[in-house]
C-alpha positions in Angstrom: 38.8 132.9 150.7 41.5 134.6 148.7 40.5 136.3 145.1 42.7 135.7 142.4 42.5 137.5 138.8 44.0 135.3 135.9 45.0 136.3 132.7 44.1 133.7 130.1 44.3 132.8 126.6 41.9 130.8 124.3 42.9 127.5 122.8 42.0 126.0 118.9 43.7 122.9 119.1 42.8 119.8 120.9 44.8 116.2 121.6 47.4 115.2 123.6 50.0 116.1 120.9 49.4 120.2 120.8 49.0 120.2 124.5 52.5 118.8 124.7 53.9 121.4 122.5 51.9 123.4 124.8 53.4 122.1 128.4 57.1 122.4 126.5 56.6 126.4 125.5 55.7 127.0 129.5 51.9 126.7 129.5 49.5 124.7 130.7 46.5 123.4 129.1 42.7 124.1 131.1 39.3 123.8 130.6 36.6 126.5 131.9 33.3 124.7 132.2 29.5 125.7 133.7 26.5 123.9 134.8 24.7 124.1 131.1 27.0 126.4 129.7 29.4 125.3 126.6 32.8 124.8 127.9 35.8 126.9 126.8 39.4 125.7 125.9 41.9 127.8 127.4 46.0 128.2 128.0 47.6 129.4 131.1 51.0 130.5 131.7 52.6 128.0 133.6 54.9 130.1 135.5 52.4 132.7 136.3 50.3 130.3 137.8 53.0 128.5 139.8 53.7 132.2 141.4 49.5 132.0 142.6 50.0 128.9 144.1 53.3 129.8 146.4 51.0 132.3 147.6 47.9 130.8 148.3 46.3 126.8 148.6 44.9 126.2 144.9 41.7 124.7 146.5 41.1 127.8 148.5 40.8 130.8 145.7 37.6 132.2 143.9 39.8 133.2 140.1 38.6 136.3 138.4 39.1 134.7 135.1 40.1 136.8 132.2 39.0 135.3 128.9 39.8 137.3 125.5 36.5 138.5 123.8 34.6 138.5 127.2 33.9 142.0 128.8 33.7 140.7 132.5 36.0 138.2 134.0 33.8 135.0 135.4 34.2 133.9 138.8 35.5 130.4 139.1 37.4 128.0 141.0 39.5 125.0 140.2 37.6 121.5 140.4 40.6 119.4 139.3 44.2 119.4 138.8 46.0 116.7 136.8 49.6 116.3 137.7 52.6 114.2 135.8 52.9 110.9 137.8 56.7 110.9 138.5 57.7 115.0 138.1 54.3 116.2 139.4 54.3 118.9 136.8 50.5 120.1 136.3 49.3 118.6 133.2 46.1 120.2 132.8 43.6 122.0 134.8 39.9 122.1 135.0 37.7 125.6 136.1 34.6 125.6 137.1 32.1 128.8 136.7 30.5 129.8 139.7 28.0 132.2 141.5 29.0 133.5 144.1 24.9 133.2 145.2 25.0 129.4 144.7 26.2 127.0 147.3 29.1 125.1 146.5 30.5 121.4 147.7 34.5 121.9 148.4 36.9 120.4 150.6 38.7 122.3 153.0 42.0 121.7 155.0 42.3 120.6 158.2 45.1 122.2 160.7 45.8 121.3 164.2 47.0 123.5 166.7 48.1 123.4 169.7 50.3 120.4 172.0 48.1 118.3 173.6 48.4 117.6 177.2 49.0 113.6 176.7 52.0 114.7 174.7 53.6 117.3 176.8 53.2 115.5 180.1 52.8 111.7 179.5 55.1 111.1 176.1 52.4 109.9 173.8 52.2 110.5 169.9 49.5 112.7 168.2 48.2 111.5 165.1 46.4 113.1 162.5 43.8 111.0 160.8 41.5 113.3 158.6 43.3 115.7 156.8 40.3 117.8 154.9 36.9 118.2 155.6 33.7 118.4 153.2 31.8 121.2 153.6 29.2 122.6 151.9 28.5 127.0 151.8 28.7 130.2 149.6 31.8 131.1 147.8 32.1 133.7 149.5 32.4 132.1 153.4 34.7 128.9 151.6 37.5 128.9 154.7 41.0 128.6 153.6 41.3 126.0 156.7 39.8 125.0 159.4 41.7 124.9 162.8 40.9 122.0 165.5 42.6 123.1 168.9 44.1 120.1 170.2 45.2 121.3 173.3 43.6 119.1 175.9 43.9 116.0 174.5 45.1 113.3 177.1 46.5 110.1 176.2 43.8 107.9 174.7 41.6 110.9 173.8 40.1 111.7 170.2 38.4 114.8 168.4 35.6 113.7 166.2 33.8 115.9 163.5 30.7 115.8 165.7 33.1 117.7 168.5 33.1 120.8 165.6 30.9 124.3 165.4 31.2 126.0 162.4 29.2 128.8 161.8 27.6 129.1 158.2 29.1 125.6 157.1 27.1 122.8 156.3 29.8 119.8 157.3 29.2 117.0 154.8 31.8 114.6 155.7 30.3 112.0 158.4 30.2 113.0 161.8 32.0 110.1 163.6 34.9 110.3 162.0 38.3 110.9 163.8 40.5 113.7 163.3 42.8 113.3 165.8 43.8 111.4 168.6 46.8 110.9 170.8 48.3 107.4 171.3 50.5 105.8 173.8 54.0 106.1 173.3 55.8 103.1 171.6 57.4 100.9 174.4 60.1 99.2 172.9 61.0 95.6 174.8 64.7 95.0 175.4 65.4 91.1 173.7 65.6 88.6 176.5 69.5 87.0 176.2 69.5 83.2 177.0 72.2 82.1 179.4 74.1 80.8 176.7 74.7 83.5 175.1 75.2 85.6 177.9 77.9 83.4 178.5 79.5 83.4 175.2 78.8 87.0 174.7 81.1 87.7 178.0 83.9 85.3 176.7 83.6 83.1 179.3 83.7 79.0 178.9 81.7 76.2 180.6 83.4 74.4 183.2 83.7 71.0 181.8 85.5 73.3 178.8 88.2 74.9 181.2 88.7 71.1 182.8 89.3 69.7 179.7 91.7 72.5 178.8 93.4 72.0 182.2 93.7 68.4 181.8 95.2 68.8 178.4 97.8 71.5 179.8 98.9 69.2 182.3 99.5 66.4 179.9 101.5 68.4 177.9 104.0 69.8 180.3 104.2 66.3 181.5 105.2 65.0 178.1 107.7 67.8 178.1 109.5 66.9 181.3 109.7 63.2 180.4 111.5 64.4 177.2 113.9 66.5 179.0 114.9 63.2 181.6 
């Protein structure tokens, strides 16, 4: 699990409308909180903190955090991140102190690798059902994924969590549950045409049509030859 140090700054003012001004001059508003400890009010530059977060999954680094008037930085992670619900800024963010001798409760990623053999050889469709995984360990031995080889998967065939070993990882979320499974492939029906509109479709006529067309055609030239006598 990466390590990240972060250079903070303490916050006086509470309420949505200083933590505006806040978000508008570039930072973001946090929180850095501990089991029995008081909580701390604290600013982050918003740009900085975008710049940790190309580099590494936000749910996957132990900060160093920096707070002014502290002589050691305190190791925490992030617990929760509030985003805007139509730009998907980050609105506020929440720390959490840890120990790095204390197990914690995290969620980790879930990557697949590999092309299963029901997909290479028979057309079928992979799908990915569980996308993170609840685990409980140290700080320390967080992964910042987990892989699930998915290489012999056949058509009709599924990887459960009971299927995983992971050393050191107490694996909290429930064992029966899917990860991933490959499907048939979508057969897609051709529509059945009626004879009708086979018929029309082709620009061809019924019979009784073309001998009532006939019949007319005759009469006419008829008409026209008796007009000409």
């Amino acid at each position: 699990m990466a390590q990240v140090t972060l250079e903070v700054e303490k916050r006086e003012s509470q309420g949505k409308g200083p933590a505006k001004r806040l978000r508008a001059e570039g930072k973001i508003p946090a929180i850095f909180y501990g089991h029995g400890e008081k909580s701390i009010s604290l600013t982050i530059d918003a740009k900085m903190f975008h710049n940790i977060l190309h580099t590494h999954a936000a749910e996957n680094i132990i900060f160093d955090v920096k707070i002014p008037g502290q002589k050691n930085p305190f190791k925490a992670i992030i617990r929760e991140v509030q985003h805007h619900p139509v730009r998907g800024d980050i609105l506020h963010l929440d720390f959490l102190h840890i120990s790095m001798k204390k197990k914690l409760h995290v969620s980790v990623p879930i990557v697949l690798v590999g092309s299963p053999v029901g997909v290479s050889t028979k057309g079928g469709v992979l799908q990915h059902i569980l996308h993170e995984l609840e685990i409980e360990c140290l700080p320390g031995e967080i992964p910042e994924h987990i892989e699930v080889d998915v290489t012999e998967l056949d058509v009709g065939d599924s990887i459960h969590i009971r299927d995983l070993s992971l050393e050191k990882l107490n694996i909290l979320t429930e064992v029966q549950r899917s990860i991933a499974t490959v499907v048939p492939p979508t057969v897609i029906k051709a529509p059945v045409v009626e004879e009708e509109e086979l018929v029309e479709e082709e620009g061809l006529e019924e019979p009784e049509l073309i001998e009532k067309e006939r019949k007319e055609e005759e009469g006419e030239e008829g008409k026209k030859e008796e007009e000409q006598k």
